[in-house]
VOVEX-774926 format. One record per residue (C-alpha): residue number from 0; y negated, x, z; residue in three letters. Coordinates in pm, whole numbers, plus 50000, padded with zeros to 5 digits. Layout:
<pts>
  nr     y     x     z rest
 NUM     Y     X     Z  ALA
...
</pts>
This chain:
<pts>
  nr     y     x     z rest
   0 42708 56691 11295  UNK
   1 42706 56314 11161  UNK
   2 43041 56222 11039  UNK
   3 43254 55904 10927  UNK
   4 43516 55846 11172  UNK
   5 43834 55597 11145  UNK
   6 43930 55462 11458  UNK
   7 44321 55435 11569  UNK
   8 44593 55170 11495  UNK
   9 44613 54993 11805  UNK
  10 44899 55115 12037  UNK
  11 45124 54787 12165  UNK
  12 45420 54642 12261  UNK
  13 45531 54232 12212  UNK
  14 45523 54263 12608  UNK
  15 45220 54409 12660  UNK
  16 45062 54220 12894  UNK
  17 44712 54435 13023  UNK
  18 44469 54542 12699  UNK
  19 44234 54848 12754  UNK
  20 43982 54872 12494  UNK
  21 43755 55200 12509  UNK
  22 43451 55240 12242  UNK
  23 43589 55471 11973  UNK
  24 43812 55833 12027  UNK
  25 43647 56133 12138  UNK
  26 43627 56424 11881  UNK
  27 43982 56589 12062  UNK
  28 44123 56232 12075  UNK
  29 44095 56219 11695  UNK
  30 44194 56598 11663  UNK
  31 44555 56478 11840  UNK
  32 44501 56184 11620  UNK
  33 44588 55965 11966  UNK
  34 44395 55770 12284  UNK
  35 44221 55986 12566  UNK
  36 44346 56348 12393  UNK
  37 44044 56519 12595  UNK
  38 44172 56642 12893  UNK
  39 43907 56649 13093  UNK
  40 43908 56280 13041  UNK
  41 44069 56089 13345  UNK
  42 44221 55777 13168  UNK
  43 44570 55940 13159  UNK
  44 44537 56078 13489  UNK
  45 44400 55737 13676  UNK
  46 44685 55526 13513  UNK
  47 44948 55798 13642  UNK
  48 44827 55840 13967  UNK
  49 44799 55409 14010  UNK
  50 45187 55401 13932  UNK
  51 45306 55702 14096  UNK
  52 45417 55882 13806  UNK
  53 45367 56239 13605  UNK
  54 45085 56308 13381  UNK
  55 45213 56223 13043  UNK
  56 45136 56535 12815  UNK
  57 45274 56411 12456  UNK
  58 45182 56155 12245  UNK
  59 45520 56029 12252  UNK
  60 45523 56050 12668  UNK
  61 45175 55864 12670  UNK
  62 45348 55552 12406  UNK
  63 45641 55542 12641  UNK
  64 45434 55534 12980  UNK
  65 45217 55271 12813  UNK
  66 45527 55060 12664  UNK
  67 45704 55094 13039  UNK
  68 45360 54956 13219  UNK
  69 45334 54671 12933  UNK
  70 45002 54820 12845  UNK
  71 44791 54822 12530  UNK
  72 44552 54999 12414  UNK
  73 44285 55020 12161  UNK
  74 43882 55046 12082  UNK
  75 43628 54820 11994  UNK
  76 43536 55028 11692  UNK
  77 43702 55045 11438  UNK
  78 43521 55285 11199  UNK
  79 43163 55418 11206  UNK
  80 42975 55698 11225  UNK
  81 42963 55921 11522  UNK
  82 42767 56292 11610  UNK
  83 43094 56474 11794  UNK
  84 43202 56211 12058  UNK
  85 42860 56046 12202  UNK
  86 42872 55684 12205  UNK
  87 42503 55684 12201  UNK
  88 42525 55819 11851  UNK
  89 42751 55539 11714  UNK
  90 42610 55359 11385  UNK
  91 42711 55169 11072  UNK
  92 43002 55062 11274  UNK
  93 43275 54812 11220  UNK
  94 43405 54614 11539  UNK
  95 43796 54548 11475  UNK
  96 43924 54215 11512  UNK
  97 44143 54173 11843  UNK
  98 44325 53965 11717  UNK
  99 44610 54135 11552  UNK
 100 44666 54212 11937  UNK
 101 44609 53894 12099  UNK
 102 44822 53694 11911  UNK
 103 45134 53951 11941  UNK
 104 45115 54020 12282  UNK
 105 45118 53770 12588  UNK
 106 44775 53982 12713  UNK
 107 44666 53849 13060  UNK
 108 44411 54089 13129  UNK
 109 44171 54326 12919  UNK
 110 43991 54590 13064  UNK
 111 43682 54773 12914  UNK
 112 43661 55107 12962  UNK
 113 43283 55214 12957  UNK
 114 42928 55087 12886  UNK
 115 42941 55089 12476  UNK
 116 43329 54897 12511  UNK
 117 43132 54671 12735  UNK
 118 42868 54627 12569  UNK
 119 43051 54552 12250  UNK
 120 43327 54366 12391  UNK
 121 43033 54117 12506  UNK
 122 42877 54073 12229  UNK
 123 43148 54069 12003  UNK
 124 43444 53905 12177  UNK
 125 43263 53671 12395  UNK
 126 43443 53387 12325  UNK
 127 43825 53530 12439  UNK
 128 43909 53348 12736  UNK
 129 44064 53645 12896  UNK
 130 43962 53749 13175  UNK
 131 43800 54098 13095  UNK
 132 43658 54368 13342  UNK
 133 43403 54668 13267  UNK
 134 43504 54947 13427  UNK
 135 43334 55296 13469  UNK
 136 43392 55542 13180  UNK
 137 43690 55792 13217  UNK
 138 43507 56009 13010  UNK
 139 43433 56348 13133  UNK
 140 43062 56276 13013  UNK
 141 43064 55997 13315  UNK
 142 43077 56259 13629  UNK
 143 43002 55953 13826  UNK
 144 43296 55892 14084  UNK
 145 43550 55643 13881  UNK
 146 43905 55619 14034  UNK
 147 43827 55353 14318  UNK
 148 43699 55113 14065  UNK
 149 43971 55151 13789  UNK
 150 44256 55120 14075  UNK
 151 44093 54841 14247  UNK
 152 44106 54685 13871  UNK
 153 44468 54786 13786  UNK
 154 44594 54653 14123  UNK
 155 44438 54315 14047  UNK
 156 44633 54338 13675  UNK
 157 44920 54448 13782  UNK
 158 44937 54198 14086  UNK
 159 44871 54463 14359  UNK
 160 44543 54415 14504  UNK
</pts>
């Protein structure tokens, strides 16, 4: 079913430092009303196995983590509409204006989760002069293998490569 989806605030600190834009939440990600709420999604499980830390289960566990690692997140759209959670089935969309994050944050790095942040980010944002990586979808959709690439790409953000 076709529906017309908000996206989420975004979710920083004035010291975050590393921006990861996805495309727009999954159906459970809006259900918890926060980021990467699908389990079978790897996001939170990637980021806590790169710092060597539990799998944060709560909303409020997942702001903390994310506030300790001076990380921000958001997604490239901001409202649309969407069947369930394919980003293949995105339309009428509104791209949010990075801004509001850029110019509260001292953000080095962003990172793009998937093809449609990507995609977006490119033709949208082109202009930042950020560096900014596409990385493989966490989504459980993507059953391509993932990890190596998004550690290799946090190690180089958080100065451990």
């Amino acid at each position: 079913m076709t529906e017309f989806a908000q996206a989420f605030a975004p979710c920083y600190s004035p010291d975050s430092r590393v921006l990861i834009l996805g495309s727009f939440p999954s159906v459970k990600s809006r259900q918890q009303n926060f980021y990467y709420g699908n389990r079978q999604n790897s996001f939170w499980k990637i980021l806590s196995s790169f710092f060597g830390e539990s799998l944060p289960e709560t909303v409020e566990q997942k702001k903390k983590f994310l506030f300790a690692h001076k990380i921000a997140l958001w997604d490239m759209v901001e409202s649309c509409t969407i069947e369930g959670s394919a980003d293949a089935s995105i339309k009428n969309f509104k791209v949010v204006n990075l801004q509001e994050v850029l110019q509260n944050c001292p953000i080095e790095v962003i990172l793009l989760n998937g093809g449609k942040a990507t995609e977006l980010y490119r033709r949208y944002c082109g202009d930042i002069a950020i560096p900014a990586y596409s990385l493989p979808s966490t989504s459980p959709a993507n059953t391509n293998p993932k990890e190596e690439k998004w550690y290799e790409a946090l190690g180089r953000a958080f100065g451990r490569s």
